[in-house]
C-alpha positions in Angstrom: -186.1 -31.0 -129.1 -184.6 -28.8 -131.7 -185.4 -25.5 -129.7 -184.0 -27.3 -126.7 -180.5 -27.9 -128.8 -180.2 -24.7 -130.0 -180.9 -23.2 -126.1 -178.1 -25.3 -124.9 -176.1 -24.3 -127.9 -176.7 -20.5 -127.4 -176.0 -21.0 -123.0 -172.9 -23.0 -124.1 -171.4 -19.8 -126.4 -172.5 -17.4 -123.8 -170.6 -19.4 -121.5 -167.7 -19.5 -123.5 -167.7 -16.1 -123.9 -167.9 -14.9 -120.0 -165.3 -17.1 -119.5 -163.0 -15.5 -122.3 -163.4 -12.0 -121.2 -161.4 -10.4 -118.9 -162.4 -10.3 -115.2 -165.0 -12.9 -115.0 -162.3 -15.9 -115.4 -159.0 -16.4 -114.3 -157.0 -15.9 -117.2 -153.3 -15.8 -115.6 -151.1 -17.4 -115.4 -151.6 -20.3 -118.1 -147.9 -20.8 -118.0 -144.9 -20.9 -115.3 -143.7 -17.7 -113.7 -140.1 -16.5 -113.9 -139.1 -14.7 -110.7 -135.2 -13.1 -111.5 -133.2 -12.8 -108.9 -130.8 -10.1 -109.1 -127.9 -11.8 -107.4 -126.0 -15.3 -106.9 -127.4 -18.4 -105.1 -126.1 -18.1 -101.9 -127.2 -14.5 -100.9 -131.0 -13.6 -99.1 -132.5 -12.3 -102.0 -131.6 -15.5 -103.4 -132.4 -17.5 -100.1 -135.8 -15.8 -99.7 -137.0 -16.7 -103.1 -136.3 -20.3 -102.6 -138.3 -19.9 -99.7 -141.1 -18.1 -101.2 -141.2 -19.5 -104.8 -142.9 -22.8 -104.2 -145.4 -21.6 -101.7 -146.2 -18.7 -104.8 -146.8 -21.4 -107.4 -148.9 -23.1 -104.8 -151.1 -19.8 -104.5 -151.1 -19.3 -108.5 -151.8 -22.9 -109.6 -148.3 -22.4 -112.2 -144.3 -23.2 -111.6 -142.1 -20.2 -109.9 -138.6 -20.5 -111.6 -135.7 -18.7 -109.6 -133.8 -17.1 -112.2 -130.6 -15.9 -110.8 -129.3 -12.9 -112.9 -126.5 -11.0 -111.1 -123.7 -8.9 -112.2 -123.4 -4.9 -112.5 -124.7 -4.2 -109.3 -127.5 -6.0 -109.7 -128.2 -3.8 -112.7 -128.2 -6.7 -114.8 -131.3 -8.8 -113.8 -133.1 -5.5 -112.9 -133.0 -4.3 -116.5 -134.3 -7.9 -117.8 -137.3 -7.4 -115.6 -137.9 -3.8 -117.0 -137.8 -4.8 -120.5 -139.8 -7.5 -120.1 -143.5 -7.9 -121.4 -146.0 -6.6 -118.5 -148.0 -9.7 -118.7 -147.1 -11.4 -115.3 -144.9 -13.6 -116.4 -141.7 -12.2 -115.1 -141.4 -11.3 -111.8 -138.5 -9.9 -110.0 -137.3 -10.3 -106.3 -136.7 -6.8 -105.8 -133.9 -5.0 -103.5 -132.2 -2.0 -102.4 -129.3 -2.5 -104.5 -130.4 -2.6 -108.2 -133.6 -0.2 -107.0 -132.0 2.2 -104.7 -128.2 2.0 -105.4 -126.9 0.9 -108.5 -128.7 3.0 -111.0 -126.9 6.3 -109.0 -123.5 4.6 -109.7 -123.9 5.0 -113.3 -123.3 8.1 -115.9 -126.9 6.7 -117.3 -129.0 3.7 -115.9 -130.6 1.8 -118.0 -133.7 2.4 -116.6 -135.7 4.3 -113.6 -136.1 2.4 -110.6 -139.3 4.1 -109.8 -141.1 4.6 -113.7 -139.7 1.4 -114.9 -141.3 -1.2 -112.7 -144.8 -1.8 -110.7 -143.7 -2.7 -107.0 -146.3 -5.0 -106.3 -145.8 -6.6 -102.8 -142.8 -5.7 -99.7 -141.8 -8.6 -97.9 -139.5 -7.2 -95.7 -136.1 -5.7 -94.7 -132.2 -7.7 -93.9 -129.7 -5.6 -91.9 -126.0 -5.8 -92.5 -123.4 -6.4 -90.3 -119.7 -5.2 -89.8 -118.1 -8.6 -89.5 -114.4 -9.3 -88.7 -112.1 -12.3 -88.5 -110.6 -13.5 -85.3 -107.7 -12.4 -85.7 -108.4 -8.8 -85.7 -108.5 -7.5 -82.0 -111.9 -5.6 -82.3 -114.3 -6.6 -80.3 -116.9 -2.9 -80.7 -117.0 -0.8 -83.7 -114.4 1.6 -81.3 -111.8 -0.6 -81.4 -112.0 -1.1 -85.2 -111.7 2.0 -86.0 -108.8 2.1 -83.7 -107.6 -0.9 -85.2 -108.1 0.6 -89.0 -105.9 3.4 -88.4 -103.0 1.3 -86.5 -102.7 -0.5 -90.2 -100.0 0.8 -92.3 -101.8 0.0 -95.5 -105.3 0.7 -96.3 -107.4 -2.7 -94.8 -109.5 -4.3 -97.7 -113.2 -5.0 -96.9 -115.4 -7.7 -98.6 -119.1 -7.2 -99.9 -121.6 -9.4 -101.9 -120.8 -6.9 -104.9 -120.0 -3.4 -106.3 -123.9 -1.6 -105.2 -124.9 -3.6 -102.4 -125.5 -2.2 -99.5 -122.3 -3.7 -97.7 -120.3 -1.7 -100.3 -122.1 1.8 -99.9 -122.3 1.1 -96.1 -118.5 0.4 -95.9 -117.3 3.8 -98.1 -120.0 6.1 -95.4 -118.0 4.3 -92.4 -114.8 4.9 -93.9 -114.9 8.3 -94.7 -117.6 8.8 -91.4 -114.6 7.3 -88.9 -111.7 8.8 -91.3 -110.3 5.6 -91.7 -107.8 3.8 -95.1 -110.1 0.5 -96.3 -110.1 -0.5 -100.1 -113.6 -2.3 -100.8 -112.7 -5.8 -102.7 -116.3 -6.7 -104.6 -117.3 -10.5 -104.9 -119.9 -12.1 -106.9 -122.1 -12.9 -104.4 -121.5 -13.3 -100.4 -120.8 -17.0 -100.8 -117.4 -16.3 -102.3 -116.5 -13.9 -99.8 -117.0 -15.8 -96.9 -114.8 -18.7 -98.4 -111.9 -15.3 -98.7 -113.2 -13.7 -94.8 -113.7 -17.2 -93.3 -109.9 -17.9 -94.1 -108.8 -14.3 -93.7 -107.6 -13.5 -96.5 -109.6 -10.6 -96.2 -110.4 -9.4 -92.6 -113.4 -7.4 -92.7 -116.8 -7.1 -94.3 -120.0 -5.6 -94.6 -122.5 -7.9 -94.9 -126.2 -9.2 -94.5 -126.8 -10.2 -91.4 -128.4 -13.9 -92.0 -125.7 -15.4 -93.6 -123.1 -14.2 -90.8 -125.1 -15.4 -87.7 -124.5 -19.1 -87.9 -120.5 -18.5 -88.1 -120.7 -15.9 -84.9 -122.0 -19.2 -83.3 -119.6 -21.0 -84.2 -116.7 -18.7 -83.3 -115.5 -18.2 -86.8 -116.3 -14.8 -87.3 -116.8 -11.7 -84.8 -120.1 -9.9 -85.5 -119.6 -6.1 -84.0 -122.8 -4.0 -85.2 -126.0 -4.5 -87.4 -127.0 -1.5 -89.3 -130.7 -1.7 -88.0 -132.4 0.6 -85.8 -133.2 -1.6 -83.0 -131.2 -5.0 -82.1 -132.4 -8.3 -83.9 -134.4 -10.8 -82.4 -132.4 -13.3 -83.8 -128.9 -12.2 -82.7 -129.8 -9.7 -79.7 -126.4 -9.6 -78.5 -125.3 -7.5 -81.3 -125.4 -3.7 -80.8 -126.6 -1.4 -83.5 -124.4 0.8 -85.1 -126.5 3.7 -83.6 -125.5 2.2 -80.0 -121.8 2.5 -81.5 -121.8 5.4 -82.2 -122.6 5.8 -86.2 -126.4 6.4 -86.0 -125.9 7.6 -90.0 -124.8 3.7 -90.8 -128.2 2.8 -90.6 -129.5 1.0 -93.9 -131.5 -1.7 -94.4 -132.0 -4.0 -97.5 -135.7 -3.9 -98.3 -136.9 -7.1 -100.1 -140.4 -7.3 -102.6 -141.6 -8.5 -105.3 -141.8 -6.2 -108.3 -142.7 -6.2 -112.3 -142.4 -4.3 -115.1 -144.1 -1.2 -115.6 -147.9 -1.5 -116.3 -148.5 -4.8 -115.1 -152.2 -5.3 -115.4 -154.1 -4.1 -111.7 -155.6 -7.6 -111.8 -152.5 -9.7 -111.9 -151.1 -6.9 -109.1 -154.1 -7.8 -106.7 -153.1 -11.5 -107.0 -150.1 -11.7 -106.3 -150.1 -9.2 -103.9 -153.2 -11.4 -102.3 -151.6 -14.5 -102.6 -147.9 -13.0 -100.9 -150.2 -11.6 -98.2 -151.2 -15.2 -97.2 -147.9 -16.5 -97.5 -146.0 -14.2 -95.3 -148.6 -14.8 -92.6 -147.9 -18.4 -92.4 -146.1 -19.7 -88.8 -143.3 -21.3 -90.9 -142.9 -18.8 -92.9 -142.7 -15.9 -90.1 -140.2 -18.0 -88.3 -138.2 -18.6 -91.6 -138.2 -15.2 -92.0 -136.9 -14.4 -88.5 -134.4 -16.7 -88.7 -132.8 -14.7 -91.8 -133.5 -11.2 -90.1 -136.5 -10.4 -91.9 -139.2 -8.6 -90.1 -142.3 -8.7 -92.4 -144.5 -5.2 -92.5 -148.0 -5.0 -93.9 -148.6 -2.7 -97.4 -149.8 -2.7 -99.7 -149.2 -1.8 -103.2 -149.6 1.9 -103.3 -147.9 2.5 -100.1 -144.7 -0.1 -101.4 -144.3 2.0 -104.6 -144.0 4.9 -102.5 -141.7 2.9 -100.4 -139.5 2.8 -102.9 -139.8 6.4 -104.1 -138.6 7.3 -100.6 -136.0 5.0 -100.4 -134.6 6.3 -104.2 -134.8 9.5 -102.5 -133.4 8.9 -99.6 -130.5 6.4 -100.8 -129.2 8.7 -103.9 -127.7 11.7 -102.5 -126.0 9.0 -100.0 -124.5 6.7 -103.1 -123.5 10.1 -104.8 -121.6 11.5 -101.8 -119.9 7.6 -101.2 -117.8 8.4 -104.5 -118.6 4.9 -105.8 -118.9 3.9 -109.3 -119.8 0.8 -111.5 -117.8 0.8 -114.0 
């Protein structure tokens, strides 16, 4: 009987130990998940993480808190996620502007979009849109430019922020069509729909999502997306490359990234678990409805994603003249 205690005793610590050692037990996460958002509520970085969140913490047994962090082009949440402990436990809903934008709008960033993070999983990619107010007589890209240079004063256009991609898309139009516009930054495309919806301001760059439900209801005119090929979910809306501006074309990647070095094991799970989510039939059609066309890849071919898209965006933000200050 005592031999037989001591075996269970000794299987019991052996146990225990497999279990504690890395790899052979599920060791994260023991505690809730942050994921930062690097915008307001209101916006689809914002809307997609709501989305995503719950159906995350149902994948990873632990709470998904939305954390929005916005301000400085984005640069503000971004750098909270890069200075954070690479443990898993702070996740970011990453985006063009605070990866391929903002930090090219500074005299220093505060850190590299590409060294500082791991970019663990791409969900997808939201078009803008040029959107105008009734009252402006444009009814194509053509006639706003036409429009633009009838106005004695330079026209002010609205964005979701200094460093979104409605603000660099708006300064390549203007100078592209050689027209006056002065770009008025908001915190966050909520507030500048309640200044475009009551035309204050007349004319905005924007996501696409957001604008679709008031082209439907006649409160605002929706004249190009900046995507390659029309939308499924607003197919009456030419590209920009249709109108004429085939250079206009920019897209707002969405993913979820962490800070550098995050452990390969806590990459494969949530990459695995974000796999399974986007495939869901509710979730593909959720996604559709905000303009998001999910694309399969995986981790290594997201981070160079985003190398290309640094690349590719910098030279752009550079040229644009614009500046955080």
């Amino acid at each position: 009987m005592r031999n037989r205690t001591m075996l269970i005793q000794v299987i019991a610590g052996l146990l225990a130990a497999c279990l504690a050692w890395p790899g052979l037990a599920q060791t994260w996460p023991r505690t809730p998940i942050k994921m930062v958002v690097t915008f307001p509520p209101g916006g689809s970085s914002d809307i997609v993480a709501r989305v995503l969140s719950p159906l995350l913490a149902e994948k990873l047994g632990q709470s998904v808190i939305v954390d929005n962090r916005p301000g400085a082009g984005a640069t503000i949440g971004a750098r909270a996620v890069a200075e954070a402990p690479a443990d898993g436990y702070t996740l970011m809903l990453s985006n063009t502007a605070p990866i391929s934008i903002s930090p090219f709008m500074l005299d220093k960033a505060p850190y590299d979009p590409i060294k500082s993070f791991t970019h663990v999983f791409y969900i997808g990619a939201v078009p803008n849109v040029f959107a105008v107010h009734p009252s402006v007589p444009a009814r194509n890209m053509a006639e706003l430019v036409a429009w633009l240079k009838a106005q004695k004063d330079p026209t002010p256009f609205g964005s979701g922020g200094v460093g979104s991609i409605g603000h660099i898309v708006g300064e390549i139009f203007k100078g592209n069509a050689g027209v006056q516009m002065n770009h008025v930054p908001y915190r966050g495309s909520s507030p500048m729909h309640t200044d475009l919806l009551g035309g204050t301001i007349k004319v905005a760059v924007d996501s696409l999502a957001q604008n679709i439900p008031y082209m439907k209801g006649g409160q605002l005119r929706l004249l190009a997306v900046t995507s390659r090929d029309r939308m499924t979910s607003a197919p009456e809306i030419p590209t920009v490359g249709e109108a004429g501006f085939p250079n206009l074309i920019a897209e707002n990647f969405l993913g979820v990234s962490g800070p550098a070095g995050l452990p390969r094991e806590i990459v494969t799970q949530v990459h695995g678990a974000m796999a399974e989510i986007v495939r869901r039939p509710d979730v593909v059609r959720k996604l559709d409805e905000l303009g998001i066309a999910p694309r399969a890849m995986s981790s290594a071919d997201f981070q160079t994603f985003v190398a290309n898209q640094v690349n590719a965006w910098a030279p752009a933000v550079r040229a644009s003249g614009a500046r955080l200050n």
